[in-house]
C-alpha positions as CSV (number, residue, x, y, z in Angstrom):
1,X,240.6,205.0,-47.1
2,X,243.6,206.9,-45.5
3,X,243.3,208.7,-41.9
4,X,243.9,212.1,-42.1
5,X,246.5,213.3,-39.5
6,X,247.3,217.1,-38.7
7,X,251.2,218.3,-37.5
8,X,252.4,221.2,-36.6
9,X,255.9,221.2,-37.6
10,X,259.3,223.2,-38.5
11,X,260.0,221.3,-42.0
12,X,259.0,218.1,-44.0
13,X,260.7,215.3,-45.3
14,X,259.9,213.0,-48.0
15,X,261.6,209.1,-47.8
16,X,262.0,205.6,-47.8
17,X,262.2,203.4,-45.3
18,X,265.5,201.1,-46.0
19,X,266.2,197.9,-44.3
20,X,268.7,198.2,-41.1
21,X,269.7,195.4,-39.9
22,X,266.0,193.4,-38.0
23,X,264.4,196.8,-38.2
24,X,264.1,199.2,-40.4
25,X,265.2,202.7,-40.2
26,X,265.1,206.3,-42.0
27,X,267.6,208.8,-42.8
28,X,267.3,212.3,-41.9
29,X,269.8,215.5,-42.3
30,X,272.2,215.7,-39.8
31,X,271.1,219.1,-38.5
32,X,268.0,217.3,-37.3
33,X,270.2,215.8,-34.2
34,X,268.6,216.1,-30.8
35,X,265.1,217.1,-32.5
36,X,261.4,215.7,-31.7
37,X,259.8,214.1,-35.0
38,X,257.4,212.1,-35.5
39,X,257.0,209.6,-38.4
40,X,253.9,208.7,-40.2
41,X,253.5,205.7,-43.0
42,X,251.8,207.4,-45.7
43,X,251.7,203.7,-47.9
44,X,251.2,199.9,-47.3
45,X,254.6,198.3,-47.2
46,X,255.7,196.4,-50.2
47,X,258.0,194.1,-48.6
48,X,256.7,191.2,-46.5
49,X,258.1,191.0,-42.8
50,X,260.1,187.8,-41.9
51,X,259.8,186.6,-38.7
C-alpha cells in the first residue's frame, strides 16, 4: 500500500529518473533554477543498485 503525501506547490512535473553518472538524477525546466522542490518516488525502482 502507498503513503499518501500532501504538497502545497506552484506546478507538477511528471518524469523519470535517468542514470547520472553513480547517482541518479532528474531533469527539470530551466525556469525552475534557484527554486525549492521536493521529490517524491511514486514506484518501486526497476533497476537493481550496484554497489
Amino acid at each position: 500500500m502507498a503513503n499518501r503525501f500532501e504538497i502545497d506547490g506552484e506546478e507538477v512535473l511528471d518524469g523519470e529518473v535517468k542514470p547520472f553518472g553513480n547517482s541518479a538524477h532528474v531533469t527539470v525546466p530551466k525556469r525552475w533554477r534557484g527554486a525549492d522542490v521536493k521529490v517524491v518516488r511514486t514506484t518501486e525502482p526497476t533497476e537493481q543498485n550496484e554497489e
